[in-house]
C-alpha positions in Angstrom: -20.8 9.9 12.9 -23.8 7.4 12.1 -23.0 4.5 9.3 -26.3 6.3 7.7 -24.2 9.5 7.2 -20.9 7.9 5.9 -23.2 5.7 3.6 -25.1 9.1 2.4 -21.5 10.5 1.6 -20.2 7.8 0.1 -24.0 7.8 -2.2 -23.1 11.5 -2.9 -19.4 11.1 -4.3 -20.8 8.3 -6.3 -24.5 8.8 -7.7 -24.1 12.1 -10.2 -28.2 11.9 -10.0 -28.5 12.1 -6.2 -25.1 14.4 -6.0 -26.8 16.7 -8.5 -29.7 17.1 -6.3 -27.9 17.3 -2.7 -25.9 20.3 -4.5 -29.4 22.0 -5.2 -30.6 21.4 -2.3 -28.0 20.4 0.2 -29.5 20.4 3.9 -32.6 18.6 2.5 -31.6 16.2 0.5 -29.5 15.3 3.6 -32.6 15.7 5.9 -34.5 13.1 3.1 -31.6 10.5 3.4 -32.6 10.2 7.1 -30.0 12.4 8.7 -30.7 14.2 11.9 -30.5 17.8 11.8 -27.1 18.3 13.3 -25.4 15.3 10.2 -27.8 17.2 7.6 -25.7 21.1 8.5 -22.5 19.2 8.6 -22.9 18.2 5.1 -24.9 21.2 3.7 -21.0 23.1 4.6 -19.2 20.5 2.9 -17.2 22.0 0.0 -19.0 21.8 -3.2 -15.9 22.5 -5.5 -13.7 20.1 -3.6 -17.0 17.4 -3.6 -17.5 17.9 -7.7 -13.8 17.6 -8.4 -13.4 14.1 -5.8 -16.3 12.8 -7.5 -14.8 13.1 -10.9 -11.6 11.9 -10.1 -13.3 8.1 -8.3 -15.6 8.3 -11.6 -12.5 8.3 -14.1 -10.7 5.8 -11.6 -13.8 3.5 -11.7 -14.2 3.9 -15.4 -10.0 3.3 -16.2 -10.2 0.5 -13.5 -13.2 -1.1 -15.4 -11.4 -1.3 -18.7 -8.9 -3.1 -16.9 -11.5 -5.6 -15.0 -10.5 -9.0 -13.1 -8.3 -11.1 -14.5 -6.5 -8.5 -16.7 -4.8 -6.7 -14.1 -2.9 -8.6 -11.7 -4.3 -8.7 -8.5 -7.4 -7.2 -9.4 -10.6 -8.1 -7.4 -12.1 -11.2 -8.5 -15.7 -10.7 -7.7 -16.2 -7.6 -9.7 -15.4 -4.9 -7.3 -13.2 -2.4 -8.4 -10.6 -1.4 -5.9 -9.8 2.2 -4.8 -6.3 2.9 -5.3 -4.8 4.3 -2.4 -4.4 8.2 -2.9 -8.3 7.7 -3.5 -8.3 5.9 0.0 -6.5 8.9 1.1 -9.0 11.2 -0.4 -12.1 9.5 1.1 -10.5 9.2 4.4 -9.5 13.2 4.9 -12.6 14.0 3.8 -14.6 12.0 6.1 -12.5 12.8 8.7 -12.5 16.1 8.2 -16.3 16.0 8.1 -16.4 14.3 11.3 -14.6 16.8 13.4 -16.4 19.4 11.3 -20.0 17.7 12.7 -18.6 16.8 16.1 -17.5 20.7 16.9 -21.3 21.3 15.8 -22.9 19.2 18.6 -24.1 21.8 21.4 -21.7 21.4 24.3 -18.9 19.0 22.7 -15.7 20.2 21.5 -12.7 18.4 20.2 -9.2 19.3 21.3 -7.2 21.4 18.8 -4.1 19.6 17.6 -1.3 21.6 18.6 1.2 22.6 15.6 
């Protein structure tokens, strides 16, 4: 996975303008960001409910953690970053990951192994 396709998720959970257009148009608003083909149909099959309803959740987590800025939280960041708490960590990293092995059992000729459960 290129750091231009984790950057283009990350832009797409967090810009409702640009979110809003990849969901009209998801495989070339992908395509525009400067994804290759095979990044651009790995997100174009990325859940759309499960992407609006993430979104919403880090926009009310950035909007309660803003009313609690630096200084008047303890431990909060300093330099004006708000920090994710960890289930939204959590969140970010199953869905990239799960992206990732979605896009890697894409490629022509490459599978990953199966887990076994």
């Amino acid at each position: 996975m290129s750091p231009g396709f984790e950057a283009y998720l990350a832009r797409i959970y967090t810009d409702d303008a640009e979110r809003a257009l990849f969901v009209a148009d998801p495989r070339g608003r992908a395509i525009a960001a400067g994804l290759s083909p095979a990044e651009s149909d790995a997100l174009a099959a990325i859940d759309r409910d499960g992407l609006l309803l993430a979104a919403g959740s880090f926009q009310k987590k950035r909007a309660h953690a803003e009313t609690h800025r630096a200084g008047s939280v303890p431990g909060g960041a300093q330099d004006g970053r708000v920090p994710l708490r960890s289930s939204a960590r959590r969140t970010v990293r199953a869905s990239v990951s799960g992206l990732k092995g979605f896009w890697m059992n894409s490629l022509p000729g490459s599978r990953m192994p199966r887990s076994s459960k």
